[in-house]
Structure formats: structure tokens, C-alpha cells
MARVEX-422283 format. One record per residue (C-alpha): x, y, z; residue number from 1. Coordinates in nm, 3 decimals, padded with zeros to 5 digits. Each point is the difference from the previous one (the first is absolute). Example, Ala and Ser with C-alpha at 12.3 -4.5 7.8 and 13.67 -1.06 7.14 Angstrom:
% residues 2
east, north, up, seq
01.230, -00.450, 00.780, 1;
00.137, 00.344, -00.066, 2;
This chain:
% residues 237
east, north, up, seq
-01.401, -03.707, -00.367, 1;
00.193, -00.102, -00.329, 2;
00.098, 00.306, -00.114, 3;
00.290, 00.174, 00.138, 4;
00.021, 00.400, 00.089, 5;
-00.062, 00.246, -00.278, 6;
-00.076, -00.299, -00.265, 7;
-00.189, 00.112, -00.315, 8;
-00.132, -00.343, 00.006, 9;
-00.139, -00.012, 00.343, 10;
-00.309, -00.179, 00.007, 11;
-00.321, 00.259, 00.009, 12;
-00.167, -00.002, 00.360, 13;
-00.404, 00.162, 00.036, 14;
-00.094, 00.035, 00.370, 15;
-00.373, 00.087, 00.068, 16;
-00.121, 00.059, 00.405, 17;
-00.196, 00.223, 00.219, 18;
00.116, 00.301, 00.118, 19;
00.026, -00.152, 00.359, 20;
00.184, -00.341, -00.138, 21;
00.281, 00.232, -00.134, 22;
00.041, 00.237, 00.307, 23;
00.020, -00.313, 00.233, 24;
00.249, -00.173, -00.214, 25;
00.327, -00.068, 00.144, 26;
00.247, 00.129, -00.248, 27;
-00.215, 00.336, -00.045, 28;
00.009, 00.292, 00.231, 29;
-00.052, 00.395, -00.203, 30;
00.353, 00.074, 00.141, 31;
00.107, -00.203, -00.322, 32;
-00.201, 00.286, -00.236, 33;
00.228, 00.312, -00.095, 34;
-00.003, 00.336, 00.107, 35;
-00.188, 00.138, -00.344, 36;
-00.265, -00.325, 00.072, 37;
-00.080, 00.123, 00.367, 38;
00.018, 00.376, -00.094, 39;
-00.289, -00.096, -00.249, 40;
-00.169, -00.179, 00.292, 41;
-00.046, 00.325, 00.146, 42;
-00.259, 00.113, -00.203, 43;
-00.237, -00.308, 00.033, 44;
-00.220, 00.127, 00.254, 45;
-00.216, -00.340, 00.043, 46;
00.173, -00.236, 00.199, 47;
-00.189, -00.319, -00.171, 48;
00.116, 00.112, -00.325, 49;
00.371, 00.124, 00.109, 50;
00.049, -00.365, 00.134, 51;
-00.118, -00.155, -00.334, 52;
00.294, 00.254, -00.158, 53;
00.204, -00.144, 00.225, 54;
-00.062, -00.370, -00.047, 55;
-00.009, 00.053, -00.381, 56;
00.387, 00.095, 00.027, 57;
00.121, -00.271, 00.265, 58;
-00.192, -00.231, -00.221, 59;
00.211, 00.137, -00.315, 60;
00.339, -00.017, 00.213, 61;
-00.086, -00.376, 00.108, 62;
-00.069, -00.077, -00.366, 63;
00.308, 00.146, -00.103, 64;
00.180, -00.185, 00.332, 65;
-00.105, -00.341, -00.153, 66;
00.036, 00.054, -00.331, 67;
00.389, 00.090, 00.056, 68;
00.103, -00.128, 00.283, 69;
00.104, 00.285, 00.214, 70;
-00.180, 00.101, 00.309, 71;
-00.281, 00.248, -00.013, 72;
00.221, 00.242, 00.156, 73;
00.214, -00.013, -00.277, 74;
-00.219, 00.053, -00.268, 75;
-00.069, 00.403, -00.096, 76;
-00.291, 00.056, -00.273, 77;
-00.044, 00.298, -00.151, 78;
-00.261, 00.208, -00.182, 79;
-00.021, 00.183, -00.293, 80;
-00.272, 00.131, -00.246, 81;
-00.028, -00.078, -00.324, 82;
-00.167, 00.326, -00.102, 83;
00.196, 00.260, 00.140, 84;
00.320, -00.182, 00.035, 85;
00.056, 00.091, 00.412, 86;
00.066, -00.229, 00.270, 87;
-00.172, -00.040, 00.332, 88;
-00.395, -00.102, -00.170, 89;
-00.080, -00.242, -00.311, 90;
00.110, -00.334, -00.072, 91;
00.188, -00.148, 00.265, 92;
00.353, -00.196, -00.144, 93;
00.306, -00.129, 00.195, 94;
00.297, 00.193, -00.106, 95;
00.274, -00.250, 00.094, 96;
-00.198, -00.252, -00.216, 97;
-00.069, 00.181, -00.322, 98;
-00.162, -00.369, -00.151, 99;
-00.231, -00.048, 00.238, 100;
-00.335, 00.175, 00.002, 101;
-00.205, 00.090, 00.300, 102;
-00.340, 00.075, 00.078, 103;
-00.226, 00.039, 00.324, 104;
-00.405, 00.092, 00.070, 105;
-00.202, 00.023, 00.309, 106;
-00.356, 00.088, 00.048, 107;
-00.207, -00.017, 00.326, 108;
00.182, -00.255, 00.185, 109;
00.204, -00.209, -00.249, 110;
00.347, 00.050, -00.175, 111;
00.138, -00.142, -00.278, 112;
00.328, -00.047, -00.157, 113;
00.216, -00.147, -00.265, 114;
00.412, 00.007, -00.129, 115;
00.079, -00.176, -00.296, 116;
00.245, 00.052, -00.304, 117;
-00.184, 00.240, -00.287, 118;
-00.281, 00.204, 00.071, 119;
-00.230, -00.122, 00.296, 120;
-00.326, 00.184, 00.100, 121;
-00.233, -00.166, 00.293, 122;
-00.334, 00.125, 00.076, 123;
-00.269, -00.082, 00.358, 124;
-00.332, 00.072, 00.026, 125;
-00.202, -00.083, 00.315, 126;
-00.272, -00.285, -00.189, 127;
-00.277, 00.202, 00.124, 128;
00.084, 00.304, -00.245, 129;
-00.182, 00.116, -00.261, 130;
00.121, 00.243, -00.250, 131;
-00.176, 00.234, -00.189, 132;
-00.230, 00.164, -00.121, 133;
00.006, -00.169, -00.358, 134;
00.056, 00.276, -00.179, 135;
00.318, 00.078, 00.175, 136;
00.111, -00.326, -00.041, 137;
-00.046, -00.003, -00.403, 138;
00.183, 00.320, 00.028, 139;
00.316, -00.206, 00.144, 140;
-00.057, -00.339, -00.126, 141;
-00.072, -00.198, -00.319, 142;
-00.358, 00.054, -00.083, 143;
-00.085, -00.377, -00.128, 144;
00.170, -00.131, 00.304, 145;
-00.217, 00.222, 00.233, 146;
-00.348, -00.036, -00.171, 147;
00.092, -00.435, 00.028, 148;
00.045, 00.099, 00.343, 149;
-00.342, 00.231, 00.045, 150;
-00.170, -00.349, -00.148, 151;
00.034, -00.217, 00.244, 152;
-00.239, -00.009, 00.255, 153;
00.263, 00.119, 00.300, 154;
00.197, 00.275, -00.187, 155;
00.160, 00.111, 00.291, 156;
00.317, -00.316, 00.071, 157;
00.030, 00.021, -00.377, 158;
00.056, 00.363, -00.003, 159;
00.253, -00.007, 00.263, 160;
00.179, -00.271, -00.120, 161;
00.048, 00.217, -00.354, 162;
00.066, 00.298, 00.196, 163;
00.300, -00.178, 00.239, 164;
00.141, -00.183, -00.374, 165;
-00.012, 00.401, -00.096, 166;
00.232, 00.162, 00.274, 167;
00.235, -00.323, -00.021, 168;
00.091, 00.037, -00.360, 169;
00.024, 00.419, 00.070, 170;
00.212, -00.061, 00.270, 171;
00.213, -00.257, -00.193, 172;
00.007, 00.288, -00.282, 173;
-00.066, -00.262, -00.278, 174;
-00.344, -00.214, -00.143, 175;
00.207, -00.257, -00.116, 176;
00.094, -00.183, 00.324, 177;
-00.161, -00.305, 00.120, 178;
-00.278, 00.054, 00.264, 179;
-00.145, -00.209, 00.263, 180;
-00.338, 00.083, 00.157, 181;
-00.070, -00.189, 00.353, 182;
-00.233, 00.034, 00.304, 183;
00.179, -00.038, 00.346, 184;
-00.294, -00.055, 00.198, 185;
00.164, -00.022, 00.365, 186;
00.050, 00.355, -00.058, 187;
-00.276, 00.092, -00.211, 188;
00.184, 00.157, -00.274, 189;
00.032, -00.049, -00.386, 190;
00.347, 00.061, -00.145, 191;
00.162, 00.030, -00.313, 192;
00.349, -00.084, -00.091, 193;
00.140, 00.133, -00.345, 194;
00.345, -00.115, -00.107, 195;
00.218, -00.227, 00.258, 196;
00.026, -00.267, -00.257, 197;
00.145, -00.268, 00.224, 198;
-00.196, 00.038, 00.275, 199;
-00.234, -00.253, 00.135, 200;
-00.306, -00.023, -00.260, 201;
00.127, 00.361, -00.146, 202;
-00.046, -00.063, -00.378, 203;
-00.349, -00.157, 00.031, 204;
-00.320, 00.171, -00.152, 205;
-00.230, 00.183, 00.226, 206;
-00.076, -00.280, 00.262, 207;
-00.204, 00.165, 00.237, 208;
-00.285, -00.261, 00.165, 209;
-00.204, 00.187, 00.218, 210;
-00.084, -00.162, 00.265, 211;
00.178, -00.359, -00.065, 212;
00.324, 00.141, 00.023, 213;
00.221, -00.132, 00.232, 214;
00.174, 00.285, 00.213, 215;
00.357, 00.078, -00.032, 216;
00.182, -00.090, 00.329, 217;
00.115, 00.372, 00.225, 218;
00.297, 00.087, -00.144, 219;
00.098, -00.227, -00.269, 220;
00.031, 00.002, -00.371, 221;
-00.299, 00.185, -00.157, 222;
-00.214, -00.191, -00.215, 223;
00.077, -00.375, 00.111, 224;
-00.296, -00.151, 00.144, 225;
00.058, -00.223, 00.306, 226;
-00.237, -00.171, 00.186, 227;
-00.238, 00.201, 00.267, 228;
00.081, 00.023, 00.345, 229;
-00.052, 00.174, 00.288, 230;
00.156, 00.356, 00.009, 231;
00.328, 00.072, 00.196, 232;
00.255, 00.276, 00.025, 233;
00.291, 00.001, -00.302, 234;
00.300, -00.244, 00.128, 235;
00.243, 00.216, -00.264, 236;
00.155, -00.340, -00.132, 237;
């Protein structure tokens, strides 16, 4: 880590695994969430879900653990909404590190999350997904960009991929961040990563390559592509 505690500067760190990766991970236990995150907990009343909640915010704390260099335990993230101004739902942020943004996602099994300076939003879909129907989606997203999509002769990956770019730039609040596209296929999942300039391959256009894309190592920094190899349980180093 080259960035000390609390530094605007730190670099930006984007963590994708599977539920189970995160709950079995060392530095992680849901003793580390706060009282407001487990009171929330409450209400989940499906267990597969409630441990994706779960591993979305360790995820988010380990992010925000590496990209300052204080222990998980340490870190405290917060949320608050940007429509009705109250804390406790909405966009999450780290209020003793007002220049670093936050974001997490989970969905059926995975988690996702990033911390960089400026506005960050991170977004996981399992790869098997397919949004829809069409006319919703042209509701919610650019119509050119979804009828290119409807062309080819799979519409479904290129629908999810525009629908994960989507919920990364709304959860990063802005459309004028750079965003990175990629397919982690250890765990199945597509993800998008808006803002995090810094971050390894952040910046780059929409890379996403199906089915040649090398998967991202448990654990490590998002979208940098390492070579395949077997799976194994996060080391945390």
C-alpha cells in the first residue's frame, strides 16, 4: 500500500468475488458491519440474499482497508440518499474520507466493490442475466445503443453489459467518468467499473471479451486480467 491513512490520493482499489469468497476471507467477519447495517439485515428474510448484503459491505470495508491503509475494522462507511437527504439507505460514502468515493453491488452470489478519490460507482451481474423486456430497457437506456444491441444475433450479453455500464455511472452520480466493461469468468459475472481513474485498466473503453477474457484473480484489483488458474480461497495480501 503507497498511500498512507486518510490520503486523498490513495490509489483506487475494485474488489469483485463470490458471496462465499468474501464470507471466508480472513480479515472479514459481519461483527465489523455497524449496528444500523445489521439492524437493516433484519429485514432480509432470504438467507442467500442476506449473505450477498453482507459480503457486498465486507467487500466495501476491505476496499476501503487497502485503499487507506487502516484495518477493516477501522474503516466506518456510511449511507446517505441523494433524494431525500437522510442517512441509513442511498449511496454509500466514507465520512472520515470525504475524497474518496465508495460503491458496492451484489446479486445472486457475487459482490462487488470499489474506493477511489471522486465519484466511483461499480456494478455485478451474474453472466447468465438477461435484462429486459426491451421496452423497459429503452425506457432506461439510450435507444440507439439498445436497438445496436437487439441487432446482434445474441442480444442478451450485449444487453447486460449496457445495463451493468448503466447502474455504474448512476451509482457514481455522473456520465462523464471513465468506464470499464469486463467479464470475470471464474465467477461468471460481468462488471462495470465507472470512475476509479487510476485503477488497474480503469480509463479504458468498454473492454468486455466474452468469453476470451481472462478472469480476474479472487480478491484482487478489479479489471486486471491475469493469467487463468485454478480457483482457491482469497489469501487477503
Amino acid at each position: 500500500m503507497n498511500a498512507g491513512p486518510g490520503r486523498v490520493g490513495a490509489a483506487p482499489v475494485a474488489l469483485v468475488a463470490t458471496t462465499a469468497e468474501v464470507l471466508a476471507h480472513p480479515e472479514l467477519d459481519e461483527d465489523l458491519l455497524a449496528p444500523w447495517e445489521r439492524r437493516r439485515l433484519v429485514g432480509i428474510r432470504v438467507p442467500a440474499r442476506r449473505d450477498d448484503v453482507v459480503a457486498a459491505r465486507l467487500l466495501l470495508r476491505l476496499c476501503a482497508s487497502r485503499a487507506t491503509g487502516l484495518p477493516p475494522r477501522a474503516v466506518e462507511p456510511a449511507q446517505r440518499c441523494p433524494g431525500c437527504g437522510r442517512d441509513g439507505h442511498g449511496r454509500p460514502y466514507l465520512p472520515d474520507h470525504p475524497g474518496l468515493g465508495a460503491s458496492f453491488s451484489h446479486a445472486d452470489g457475487l459482490a462487488a466493490a470499489v474506493v477511489g478519490p471522486g465519484p466511483v460507482g461499480i456494478d455485478v451481474e451474474p453472466l447468465t442475466r438477461r435484462p429486459g423486456p426491451v421496452p423497459v430497457l429503452r425506457r432506461l437506456l439510450p435507444h440507439d445503443e439498445v436497438d445496436a444491441a437487439c441487432a446482434e444475433p445474441d442480444p442478451g450479453p450485449a444487453l447486460l453489459r449496457l445495463w451493468v455500464r448503466r447502474e455504474a455511472l448512476f451509482k457514481a452520480g455522473r456520465d462523464d467518468v471513465p468506464l470499464t466493461v469486463w467479464t470475470d469468468l471464474r465467477r461468471a459475472a460481468v462488471v462495470a467499473l465507472a470512475g476509479a481513474t487510476g485503477a488497474a485498466g480503469a480509463g479504458r473503453a468498454d473492454r468486455d471479451a466474452g468469453a476470451a477474457e481472462t478472469p480476474v484473480p479472487p480478491l484482487s484489483p478489479g479489471p486486471a486480467p491475469s493469467p487463468p488458474q485454478s480457483p482457491a480461497p482469497p489469501s487477503g495480501r
